[in-house]
py3Dmol code that shows the C-alpha trace and the ligand (Angstrom):
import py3Dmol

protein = """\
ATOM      1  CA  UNK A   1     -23.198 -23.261   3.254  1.00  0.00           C
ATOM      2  CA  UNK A   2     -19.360 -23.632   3.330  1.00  0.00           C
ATOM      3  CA  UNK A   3     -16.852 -21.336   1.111  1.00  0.00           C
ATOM      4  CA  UNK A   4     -13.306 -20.329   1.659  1.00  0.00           C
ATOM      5  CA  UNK A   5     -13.933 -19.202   5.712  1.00  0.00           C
ATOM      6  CA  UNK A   6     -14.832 -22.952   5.857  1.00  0.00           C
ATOM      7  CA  UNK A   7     -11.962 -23.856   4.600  1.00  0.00           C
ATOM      8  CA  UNK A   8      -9.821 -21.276   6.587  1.00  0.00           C
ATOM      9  CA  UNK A   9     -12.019 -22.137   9.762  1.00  0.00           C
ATOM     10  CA  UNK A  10     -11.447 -26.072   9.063  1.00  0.00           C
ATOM     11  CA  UNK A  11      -7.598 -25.541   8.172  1.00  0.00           C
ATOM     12  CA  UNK A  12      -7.645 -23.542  10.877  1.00  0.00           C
ATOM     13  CA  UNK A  13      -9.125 -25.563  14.042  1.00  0.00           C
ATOM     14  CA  UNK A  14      -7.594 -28.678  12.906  1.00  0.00           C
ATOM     15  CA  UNK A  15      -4.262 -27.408  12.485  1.00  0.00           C
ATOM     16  CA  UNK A  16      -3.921 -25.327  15.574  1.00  0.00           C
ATOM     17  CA  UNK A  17      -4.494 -28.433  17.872  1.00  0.00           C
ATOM     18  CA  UNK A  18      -1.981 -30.212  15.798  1.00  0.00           C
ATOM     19  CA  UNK A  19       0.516 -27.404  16.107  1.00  0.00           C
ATOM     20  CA  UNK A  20       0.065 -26.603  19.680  1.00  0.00           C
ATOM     21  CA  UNK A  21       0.466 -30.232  20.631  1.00  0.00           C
ATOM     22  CA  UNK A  22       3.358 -30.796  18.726  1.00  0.00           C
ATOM     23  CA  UNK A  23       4.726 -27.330  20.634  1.00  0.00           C
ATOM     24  CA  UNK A  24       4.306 -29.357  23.983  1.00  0.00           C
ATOM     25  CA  UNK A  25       5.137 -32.191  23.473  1.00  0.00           C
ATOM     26  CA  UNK A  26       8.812 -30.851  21.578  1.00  0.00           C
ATOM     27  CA  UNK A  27       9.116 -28.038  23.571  1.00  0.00           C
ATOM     28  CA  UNK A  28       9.100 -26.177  20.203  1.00  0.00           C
ATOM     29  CA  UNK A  29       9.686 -22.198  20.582  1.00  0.00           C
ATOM     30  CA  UNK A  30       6.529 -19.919  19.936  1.00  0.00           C
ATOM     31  CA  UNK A  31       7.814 -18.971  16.086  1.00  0.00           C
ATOM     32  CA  UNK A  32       8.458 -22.076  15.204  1.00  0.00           C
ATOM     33  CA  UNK A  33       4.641 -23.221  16.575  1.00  0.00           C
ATOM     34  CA  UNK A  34       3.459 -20.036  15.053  1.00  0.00           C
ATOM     35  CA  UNK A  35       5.175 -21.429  11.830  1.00  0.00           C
ATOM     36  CA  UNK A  36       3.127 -24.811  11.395  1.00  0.00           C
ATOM     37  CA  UNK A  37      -0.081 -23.053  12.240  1.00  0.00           C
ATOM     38  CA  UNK A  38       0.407 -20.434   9.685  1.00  0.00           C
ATOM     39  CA  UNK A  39       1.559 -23.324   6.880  1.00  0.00           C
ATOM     40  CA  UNK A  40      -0.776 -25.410   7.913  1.00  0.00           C
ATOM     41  CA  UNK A  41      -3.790 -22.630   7.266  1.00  0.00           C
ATOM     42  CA  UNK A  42      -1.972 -21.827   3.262  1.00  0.00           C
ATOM     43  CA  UNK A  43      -2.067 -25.948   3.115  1.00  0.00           C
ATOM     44  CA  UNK A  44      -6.144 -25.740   3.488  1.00  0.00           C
ATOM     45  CA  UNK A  45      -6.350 -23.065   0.645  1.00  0.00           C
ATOM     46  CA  UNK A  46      -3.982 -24.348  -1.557  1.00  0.00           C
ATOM     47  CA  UNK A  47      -5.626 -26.908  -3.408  1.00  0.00           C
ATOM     48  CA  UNK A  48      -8.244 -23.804  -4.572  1.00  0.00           C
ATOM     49  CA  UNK A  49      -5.523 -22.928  -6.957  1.00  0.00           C
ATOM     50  CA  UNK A  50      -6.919 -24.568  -9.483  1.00  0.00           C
ATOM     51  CA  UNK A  51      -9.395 -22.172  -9.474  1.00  0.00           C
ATOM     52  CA  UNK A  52      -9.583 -20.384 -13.045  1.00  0.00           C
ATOM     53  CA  UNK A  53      -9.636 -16.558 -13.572  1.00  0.00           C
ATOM     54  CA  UNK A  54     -11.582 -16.219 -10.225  1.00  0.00           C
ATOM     55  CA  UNK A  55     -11.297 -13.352  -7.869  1.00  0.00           C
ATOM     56  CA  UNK A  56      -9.923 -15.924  -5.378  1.00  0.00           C
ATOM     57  CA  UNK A  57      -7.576 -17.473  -7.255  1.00  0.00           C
ATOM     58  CA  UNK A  58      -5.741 -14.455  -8.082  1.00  0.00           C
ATOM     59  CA  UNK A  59      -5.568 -13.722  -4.642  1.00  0.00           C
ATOM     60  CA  UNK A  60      -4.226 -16.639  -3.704  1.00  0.00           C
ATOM     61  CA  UNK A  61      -1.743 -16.196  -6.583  1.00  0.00           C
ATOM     62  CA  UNK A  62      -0.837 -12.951  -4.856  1.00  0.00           C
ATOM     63  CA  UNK A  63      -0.361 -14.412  -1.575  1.00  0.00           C
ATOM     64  CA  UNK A  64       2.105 -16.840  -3.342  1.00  0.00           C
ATOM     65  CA  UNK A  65       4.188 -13.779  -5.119  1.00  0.00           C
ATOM     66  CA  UNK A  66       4.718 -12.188  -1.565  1.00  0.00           C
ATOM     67  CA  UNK A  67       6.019 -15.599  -0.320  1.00  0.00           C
ATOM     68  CA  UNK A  68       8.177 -16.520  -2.959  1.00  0.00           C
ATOM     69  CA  UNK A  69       9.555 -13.078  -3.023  1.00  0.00           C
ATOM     70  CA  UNK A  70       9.660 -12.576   0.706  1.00  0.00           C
ATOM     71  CA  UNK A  71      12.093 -16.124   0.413  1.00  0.00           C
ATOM     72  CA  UNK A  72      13.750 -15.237  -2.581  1.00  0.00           C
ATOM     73  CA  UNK A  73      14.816 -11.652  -0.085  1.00  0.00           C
ATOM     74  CA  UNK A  74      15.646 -13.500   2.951  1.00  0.00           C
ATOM     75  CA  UNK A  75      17.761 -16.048   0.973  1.00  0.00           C
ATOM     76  CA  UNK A  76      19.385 -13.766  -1.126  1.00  0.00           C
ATOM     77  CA  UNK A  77      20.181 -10.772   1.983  1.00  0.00           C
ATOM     78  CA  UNK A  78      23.885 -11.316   1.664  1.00  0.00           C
ATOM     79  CA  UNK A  79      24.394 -11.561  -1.611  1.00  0.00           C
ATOM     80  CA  UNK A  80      23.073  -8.710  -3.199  1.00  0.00           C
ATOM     81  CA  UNK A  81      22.602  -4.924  -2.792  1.00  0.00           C
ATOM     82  CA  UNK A  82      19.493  -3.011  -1.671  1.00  0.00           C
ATOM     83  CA  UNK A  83      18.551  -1.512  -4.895  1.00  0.00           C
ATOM     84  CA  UNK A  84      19.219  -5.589  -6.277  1.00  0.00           C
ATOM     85  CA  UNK A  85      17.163  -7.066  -4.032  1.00  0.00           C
ATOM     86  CA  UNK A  86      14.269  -4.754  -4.121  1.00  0.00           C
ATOM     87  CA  UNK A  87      14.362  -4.995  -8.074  1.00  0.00           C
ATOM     88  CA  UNK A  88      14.557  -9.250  -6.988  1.00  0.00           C
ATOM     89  CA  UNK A  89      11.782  -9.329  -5.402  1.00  0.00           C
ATOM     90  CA  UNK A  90       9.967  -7.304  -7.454  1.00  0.00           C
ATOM     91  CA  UNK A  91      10.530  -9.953 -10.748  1.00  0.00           C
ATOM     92  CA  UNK A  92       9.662 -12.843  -8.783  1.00  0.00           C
ATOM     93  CA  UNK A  93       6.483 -11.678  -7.301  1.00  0.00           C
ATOM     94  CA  UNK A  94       5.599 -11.205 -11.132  1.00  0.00           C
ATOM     95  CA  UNK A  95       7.079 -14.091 -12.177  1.00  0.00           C
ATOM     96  CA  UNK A  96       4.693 -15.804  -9.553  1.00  0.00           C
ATOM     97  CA  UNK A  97       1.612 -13.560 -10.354  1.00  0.00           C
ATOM     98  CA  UNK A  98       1.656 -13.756 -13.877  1.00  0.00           C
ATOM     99  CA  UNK A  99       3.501 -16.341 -16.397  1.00  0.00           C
ATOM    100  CA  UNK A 100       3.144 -18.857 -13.430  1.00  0.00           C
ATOM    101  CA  UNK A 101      -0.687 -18.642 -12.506  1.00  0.00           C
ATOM    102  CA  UNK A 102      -1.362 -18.397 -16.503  1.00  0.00           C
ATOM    103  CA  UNK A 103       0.618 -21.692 -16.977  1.00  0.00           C
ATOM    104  CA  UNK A 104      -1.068 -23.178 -14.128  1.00  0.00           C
ATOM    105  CA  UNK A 105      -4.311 -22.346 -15.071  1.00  0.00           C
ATOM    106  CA  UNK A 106      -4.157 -23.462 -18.498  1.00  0.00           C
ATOM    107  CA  UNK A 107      -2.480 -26.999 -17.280  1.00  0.00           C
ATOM    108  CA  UNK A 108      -5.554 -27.670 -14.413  1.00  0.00           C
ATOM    109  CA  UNK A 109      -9.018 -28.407 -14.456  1.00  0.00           C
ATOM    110  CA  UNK A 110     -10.824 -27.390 -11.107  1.00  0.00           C
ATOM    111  CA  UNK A 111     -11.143 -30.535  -8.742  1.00  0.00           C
ATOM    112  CA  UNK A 112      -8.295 -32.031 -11.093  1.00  0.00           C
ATOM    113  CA  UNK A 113      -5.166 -33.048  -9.858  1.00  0.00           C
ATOM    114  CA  UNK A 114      -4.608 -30.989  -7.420  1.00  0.00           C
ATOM    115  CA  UNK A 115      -7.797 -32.307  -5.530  1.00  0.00           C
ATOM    116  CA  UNK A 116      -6.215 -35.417  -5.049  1.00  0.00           C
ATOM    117  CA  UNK A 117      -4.367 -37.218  -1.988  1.00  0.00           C
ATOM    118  CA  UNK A 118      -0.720 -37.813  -4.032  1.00  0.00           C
ATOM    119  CA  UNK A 119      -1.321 -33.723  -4.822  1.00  0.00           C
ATOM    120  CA  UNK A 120      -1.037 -33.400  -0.687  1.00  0.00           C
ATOM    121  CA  UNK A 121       1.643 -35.510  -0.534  1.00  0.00           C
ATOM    122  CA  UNK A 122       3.788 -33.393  -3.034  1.00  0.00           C
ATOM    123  CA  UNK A 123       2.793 -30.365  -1.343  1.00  0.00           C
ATOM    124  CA  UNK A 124       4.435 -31.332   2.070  1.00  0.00           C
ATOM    125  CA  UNK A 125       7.294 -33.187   1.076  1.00  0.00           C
ATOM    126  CA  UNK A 126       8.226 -29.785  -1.360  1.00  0.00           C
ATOM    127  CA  UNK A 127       6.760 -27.760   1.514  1.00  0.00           C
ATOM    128  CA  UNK A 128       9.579 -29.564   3.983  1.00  0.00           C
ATOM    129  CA  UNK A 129      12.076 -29.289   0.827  1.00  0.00           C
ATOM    130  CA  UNK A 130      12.165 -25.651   0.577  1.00  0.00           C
ATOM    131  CA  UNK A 131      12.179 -25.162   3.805  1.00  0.00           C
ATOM    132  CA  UNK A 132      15.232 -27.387   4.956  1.00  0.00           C
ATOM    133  CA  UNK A 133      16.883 -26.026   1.643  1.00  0.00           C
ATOM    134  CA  UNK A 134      16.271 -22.573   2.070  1.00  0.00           C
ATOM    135  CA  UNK A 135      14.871 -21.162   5.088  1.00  0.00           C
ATOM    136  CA  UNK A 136      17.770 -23.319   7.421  1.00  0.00           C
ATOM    137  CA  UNK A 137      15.295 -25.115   9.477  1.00  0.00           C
ATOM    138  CA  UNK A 138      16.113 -28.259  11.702  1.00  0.00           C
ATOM    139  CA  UNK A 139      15.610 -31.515   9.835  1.00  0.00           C
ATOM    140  CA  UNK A 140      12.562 -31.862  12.332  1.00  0.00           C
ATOM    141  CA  UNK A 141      11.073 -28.377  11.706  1.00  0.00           C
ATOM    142  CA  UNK A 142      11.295 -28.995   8.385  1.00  0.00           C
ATOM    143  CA  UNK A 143       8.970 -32.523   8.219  1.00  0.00           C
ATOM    144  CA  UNK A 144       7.152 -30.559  11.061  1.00  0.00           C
ATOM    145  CA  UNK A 145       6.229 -27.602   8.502  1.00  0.00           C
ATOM    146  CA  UNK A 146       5.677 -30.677   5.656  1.00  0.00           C
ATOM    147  CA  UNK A 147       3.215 -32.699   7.549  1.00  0.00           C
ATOM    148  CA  UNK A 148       1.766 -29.331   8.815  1.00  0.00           C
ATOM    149  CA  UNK A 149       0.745 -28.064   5.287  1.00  0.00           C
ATOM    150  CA  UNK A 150      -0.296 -31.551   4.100  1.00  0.00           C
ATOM    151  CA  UNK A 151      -2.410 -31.408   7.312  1.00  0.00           C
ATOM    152  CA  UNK A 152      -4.506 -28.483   6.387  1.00  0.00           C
ATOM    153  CA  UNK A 153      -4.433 -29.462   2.940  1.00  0.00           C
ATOM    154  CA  UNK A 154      -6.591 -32.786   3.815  1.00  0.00           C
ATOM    155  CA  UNK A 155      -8.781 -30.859   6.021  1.00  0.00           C
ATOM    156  CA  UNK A 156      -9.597 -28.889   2.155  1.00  0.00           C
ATOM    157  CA  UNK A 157     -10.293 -31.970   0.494  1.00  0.00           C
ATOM    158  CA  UNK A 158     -12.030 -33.589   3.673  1.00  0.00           C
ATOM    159  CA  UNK A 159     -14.149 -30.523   3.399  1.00  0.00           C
ATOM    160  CA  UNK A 160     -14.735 -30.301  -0.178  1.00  0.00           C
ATOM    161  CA  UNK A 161     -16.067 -33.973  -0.117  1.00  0.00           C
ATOM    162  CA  UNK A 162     -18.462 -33.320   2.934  1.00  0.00           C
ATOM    163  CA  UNK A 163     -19.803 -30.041   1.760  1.00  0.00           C
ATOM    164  CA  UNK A 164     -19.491 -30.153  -2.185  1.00  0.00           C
ATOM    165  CA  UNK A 165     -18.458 -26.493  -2.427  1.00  0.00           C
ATOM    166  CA  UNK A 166     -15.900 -24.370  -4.640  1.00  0.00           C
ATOM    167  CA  UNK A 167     -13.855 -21.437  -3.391  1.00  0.00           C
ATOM    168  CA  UNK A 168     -16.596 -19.015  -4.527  1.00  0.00           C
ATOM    169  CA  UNK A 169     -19.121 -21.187  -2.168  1.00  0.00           C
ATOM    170  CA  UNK A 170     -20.882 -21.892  -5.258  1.00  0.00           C
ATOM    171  CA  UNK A 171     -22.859 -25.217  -4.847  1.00  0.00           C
ATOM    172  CA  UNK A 172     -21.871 -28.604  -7.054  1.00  0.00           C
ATOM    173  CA  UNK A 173     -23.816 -31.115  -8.032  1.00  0.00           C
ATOM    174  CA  UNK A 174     -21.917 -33.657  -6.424  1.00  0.00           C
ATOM    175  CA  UNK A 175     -20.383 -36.378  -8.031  1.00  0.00           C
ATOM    176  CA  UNK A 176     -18.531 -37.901  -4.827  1.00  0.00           C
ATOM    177  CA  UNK A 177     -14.950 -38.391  -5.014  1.00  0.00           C
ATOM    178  CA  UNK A 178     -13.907 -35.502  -7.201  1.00  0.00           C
ATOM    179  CA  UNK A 179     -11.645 -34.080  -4.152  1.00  0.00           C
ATOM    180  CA  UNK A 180     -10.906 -37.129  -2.260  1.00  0.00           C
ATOM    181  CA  UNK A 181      -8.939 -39.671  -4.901  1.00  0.00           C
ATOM    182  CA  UNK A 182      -5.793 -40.890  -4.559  1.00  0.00           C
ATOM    183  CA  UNK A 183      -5.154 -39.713  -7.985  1.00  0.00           C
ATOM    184  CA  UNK A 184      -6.964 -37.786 -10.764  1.00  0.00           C
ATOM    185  CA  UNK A 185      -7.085 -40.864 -12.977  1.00  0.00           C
ATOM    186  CA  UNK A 186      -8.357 -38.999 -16.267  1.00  0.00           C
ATOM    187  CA  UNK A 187      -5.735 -36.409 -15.822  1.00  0.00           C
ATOM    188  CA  UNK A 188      -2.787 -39.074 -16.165  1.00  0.00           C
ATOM    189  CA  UNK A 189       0.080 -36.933 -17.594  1.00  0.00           C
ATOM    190  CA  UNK A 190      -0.752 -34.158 -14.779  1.00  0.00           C
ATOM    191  CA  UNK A 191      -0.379 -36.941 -12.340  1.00  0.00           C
ATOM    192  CA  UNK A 192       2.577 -38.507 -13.021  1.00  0.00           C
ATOM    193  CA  UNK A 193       3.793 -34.947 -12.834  1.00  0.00           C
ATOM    194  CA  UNK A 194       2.884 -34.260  -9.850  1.00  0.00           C
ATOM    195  CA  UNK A 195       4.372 -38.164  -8.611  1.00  0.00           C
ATOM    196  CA  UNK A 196       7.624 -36.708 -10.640  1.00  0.00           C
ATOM    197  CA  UNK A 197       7.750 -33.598  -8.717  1.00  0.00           C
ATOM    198  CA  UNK A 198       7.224 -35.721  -5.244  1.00  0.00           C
ATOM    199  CA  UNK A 199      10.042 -37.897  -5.990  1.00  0.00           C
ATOM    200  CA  UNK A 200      12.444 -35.004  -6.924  1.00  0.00           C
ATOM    201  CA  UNK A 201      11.313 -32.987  -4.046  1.00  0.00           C
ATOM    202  CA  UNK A 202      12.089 -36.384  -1.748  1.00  0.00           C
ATOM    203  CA  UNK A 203      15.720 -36.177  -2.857  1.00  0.00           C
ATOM    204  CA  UNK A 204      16.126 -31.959  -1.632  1.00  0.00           C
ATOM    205  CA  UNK A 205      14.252 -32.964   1.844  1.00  0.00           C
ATOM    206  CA  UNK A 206      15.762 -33.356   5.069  1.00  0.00           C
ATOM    207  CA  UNK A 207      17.562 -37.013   6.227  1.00  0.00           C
ATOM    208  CA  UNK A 208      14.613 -38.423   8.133  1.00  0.00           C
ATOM    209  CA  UNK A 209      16.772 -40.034  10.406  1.00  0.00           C
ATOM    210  CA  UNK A 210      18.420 -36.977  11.491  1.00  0.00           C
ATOM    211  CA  UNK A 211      14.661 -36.158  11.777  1.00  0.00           C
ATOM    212  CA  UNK A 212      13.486 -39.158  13.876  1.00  0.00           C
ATOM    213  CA  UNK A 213      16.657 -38.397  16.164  1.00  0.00           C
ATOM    214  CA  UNK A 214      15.729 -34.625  16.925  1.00  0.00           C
ATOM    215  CA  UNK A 215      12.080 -36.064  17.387  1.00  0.00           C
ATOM    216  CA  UNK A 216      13.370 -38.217  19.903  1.00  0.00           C
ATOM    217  CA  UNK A 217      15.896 -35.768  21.928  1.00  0.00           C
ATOM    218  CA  UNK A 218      12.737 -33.875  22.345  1.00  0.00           C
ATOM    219  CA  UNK A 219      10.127 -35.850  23.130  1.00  0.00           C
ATOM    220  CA  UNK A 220       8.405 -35.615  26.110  1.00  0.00           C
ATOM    221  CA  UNK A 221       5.768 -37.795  28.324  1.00  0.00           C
ATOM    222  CA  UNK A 222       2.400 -36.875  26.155  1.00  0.00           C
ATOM    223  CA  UNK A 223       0.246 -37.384  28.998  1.00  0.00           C
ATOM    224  CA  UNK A 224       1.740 -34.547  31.242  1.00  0.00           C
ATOM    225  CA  UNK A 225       1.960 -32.453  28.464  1.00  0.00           C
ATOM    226  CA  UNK A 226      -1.211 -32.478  26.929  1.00  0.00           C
ATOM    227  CA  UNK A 227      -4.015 -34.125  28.861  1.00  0.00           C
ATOM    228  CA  UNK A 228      -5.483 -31.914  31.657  1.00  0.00           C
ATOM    229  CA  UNK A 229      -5.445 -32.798  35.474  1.00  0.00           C
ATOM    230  CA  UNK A 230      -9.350 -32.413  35.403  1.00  0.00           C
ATOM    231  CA  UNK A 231      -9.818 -34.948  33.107  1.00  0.00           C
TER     232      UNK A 231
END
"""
ligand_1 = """\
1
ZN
Zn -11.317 -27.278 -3.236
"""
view = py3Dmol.view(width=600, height=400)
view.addModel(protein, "pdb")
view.setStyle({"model": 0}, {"cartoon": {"style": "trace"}})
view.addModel(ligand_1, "xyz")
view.setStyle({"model": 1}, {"stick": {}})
view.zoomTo()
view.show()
C-alpha cells in the first residue's frame, strides 16, 4: 500500500536521476544539484495540499511557512535590522500557516485542481519565477529548479493514478483520472485561476533564450558523461 513515503520514495528516485544527470551533463556545482533534488522531492508532495484539516496537510503547510520565511530573510538581509527581520519572518511563517492554508482549504476539493497536469505546469513555471526573481539564480538554474519541481510533481499524480491512494494512505475507490487530467473540468473558475496564475508567473520567469544559451555553453557529450564504460 502506497502513502506519502511513496510519494517521497517516487519523487525521490525519479528526481535524483534527473538531477544528477543534468549535474553531468552541465557541469552544475554540488548546491545547485543538491537544489533540484531537494525541489524536485517538495514538487512530489505538493499537490497533497489540498488535503483538508489533515495532520499532513498542516505539515506540509508548515514546511511552506519555513520556506517562505527562510526567502522572505535571505531577500530581505540588507534591508532590514535583526530585531526586523526576526519579527519578518516570524509574520510570514503565520501568514503562510494560517490565513493562507485556511483560504486554500476552503477554495480546494481533494484531487481537485491541484491534481491536474496545468496545476504542474503553474507550479514550475512560478517555481522558476521566484527563483530567478528572488533567490538570483542563472536563467538556466532557474528553468532547471522549474522543470525539477514539475518533475516530482508528475511522479505524485503518476502515482496517485497507479496506486489510488491519499496522503493518509487511505484507500479510494477509484474513479480513474481524478489525478491525471489536464484540467479539473468541474472546478472551472479554480482552473482558469490556476491558467491565470501560469500566465502571470510566465511574464516574472527568466528569458528562455538567455536560458537555451547557458544550456548550450554548458553542454557536454551525454554519452561520456552519463553512460558507463561497462555498458
Ligand atoms: Zn495526491
Amino acid at each position: 500500500m502506497a502513502d506519502f513515503n511513496t510519494h517521497i520514495l517516487g519523487a525521490a528516485a525519479v528526481v535524483s536521476l534527473g538531477a544528477t544527470c543534468a549535474t553531468k551533463l552541465l557541469s552544475l556545482s554540488m548546491p545547485e544539484g543538491l537544489m533540484l533534488m531537494v525541489v524536485g522531492v517538495i514538487g512530489g508532495v505538493l499537490p497533497d495540499l489540498d488535503l483538508r484539516s489533515s495532520q499532513p496537510s498542516k505539515a506540509l503547510f508548515a514546511v511552506l511557512g519555513v520556506f517562505a520565511a527562510l526567502a522572505w530573510l535571505f531577500a530581505s538581509m540588507s534591508y532590514f535590522t535583526g530585531i526586523e527581520l526576526w519579527l519578518g519572518t516570524l509574520v510570514v511563517f503565520m501568514l503562510v500557516r494560517y490565513p493562507l492554508a485556511y483560504g486554500f482549504h476552503r477554495m480546494t476539493t481533494h484531487r481537485g485542481v491541484f491534481h491536474s497536469l496545468i496545476a504542474a505546469l503553474m507550479a514550475g513555471v512560478v517555481t522558476s519565477a521566484l527563483a530567478w526573481q528572488h533567490m538570483g539564480t542563472s536563467a538556466l538554474q532557474s528553468w532547471l529548479l522549474g522543470l525539477s519541481l514539475m518533475g516530482g510533481y508528475l511522479v505524485h499524480l503518476a502515482l496517485d493514478e497507479i496506486y489510488s491512494v491519499d496522503f493518509t494512505g487511505a484507500r479510494f475507490k477509484r474513479s480513474f483520472g481524478t489525478a491525471l487530467k489536464p484540467l479539473a473540468m468541474q472546478q472551472l473558475p479554480a482552473s482558469l485561476l490556476v491558467i491565470f496564475i501560469t500566465i502571470v508567473a510566465f511574464f516574472w520567469s527568466p528569458p528562455y533564450q538567455q536560458a537555451i544559451t547557458q544550456l548550450l555553453d554548458r553542454y557536454t557529450d551525454w554519452q561520456s558523461a552519463l553512460i558507463p564504460t561497462w555498458l
